[in-house]
Structures are given as structure tokens and as C-alpha cells.
C-alpha angles and dihedrals in degrees: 000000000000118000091249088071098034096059090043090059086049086054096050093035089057088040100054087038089059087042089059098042089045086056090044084062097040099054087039080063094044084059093065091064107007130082105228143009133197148192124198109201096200099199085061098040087231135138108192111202142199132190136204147212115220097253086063100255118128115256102178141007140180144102142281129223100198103307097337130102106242138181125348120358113191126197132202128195111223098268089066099252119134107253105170144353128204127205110214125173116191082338104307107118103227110180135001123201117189110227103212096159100096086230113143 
């Protein structure tokens, strides 16, 4: 690989990297005033998704495969304390525990 090209990948590398960083700012902001964000990681084929009460704080987060609720799924009551987590594997809920302890 000659240095010309090299030095070209560094360049597009750094750029990308600011224009990630700049949406992750930008949706952080949406947060303030919006109702959900989320963030598709295309390798994985996976949209993780949170949602949000209108006072800021989170209500819900976990993660999609394809269209599919997967993994952990936590919950939050307004306040910001943990209420619940589901356990989800290719959309089948597989287990609910029932966070009573007020930790955030």
C-alpha cells in the first residue's frame, strides 16, 4: 500500500469517526426533548433502542434482532429507578425479574 493511499484511509478514518461522535451529540440532545433514540450496528444486524419519559429520564432499553425483541430489556419508572428486566431470546420472553430495589 503506498503512503498516498495510506494517508488518504487515515483522513477518512478521523473524518467518519467526527461525523459519529457529532450524531452521538446530536441524538444525546434529541433526548432532552424527543421520546426515543436508536442505533442500528449493521455487522450485528442489531438496533438497540431507548426509550424516554417526557421529563428526560430513560423508560425502557434493549436491543432488536431484526424485528425481534432480543436479550435484556430493562424498564425504569419515572422517577429513574429500575423496575423490571426482561430476558428475551429471538423474541420469546423468557424470564421476567421484578427490580424492587430503587437502584438506578
Amino acid at each position: 500500500m503506498n503512503e498516498k493511499l495510506r494517508s488518504r484511509m487515515k483522513h477518512l478514518f478521523f473524518i467518519s469517526l467526527l461525523l459519529g461522535m457529532a450524531f452521538i451529540v446530536f441524538l444525546q440532545h434529541r433526548r432532552k426533548s424527543g421520546i426515543e433514540e436508536s442505533f442500528f450496528f449493521p455487522y450485528s444486524k442489531t438496533l438497540h433502542k431507548t426509550e424516554y419519559y417526557d421529563n428526560g429520564k430513560i423508560k425502557s432499553m434493549g436491543t432488536f434482532r431484526g424485528k425481534q425483541k432480543d436479550g435484556d430489556w430493562y424498564y425504569w419508572d419515572t422517577s429513574g429507578n429500575k423496575t423490571k428486566l426482561e430476558i428475551y431470546e429471538y423474541g420469546d420472553l423468557k424470564e421476567v425479574k421484578m427490580l424492587d430495589d430503587g437502584k438506578k
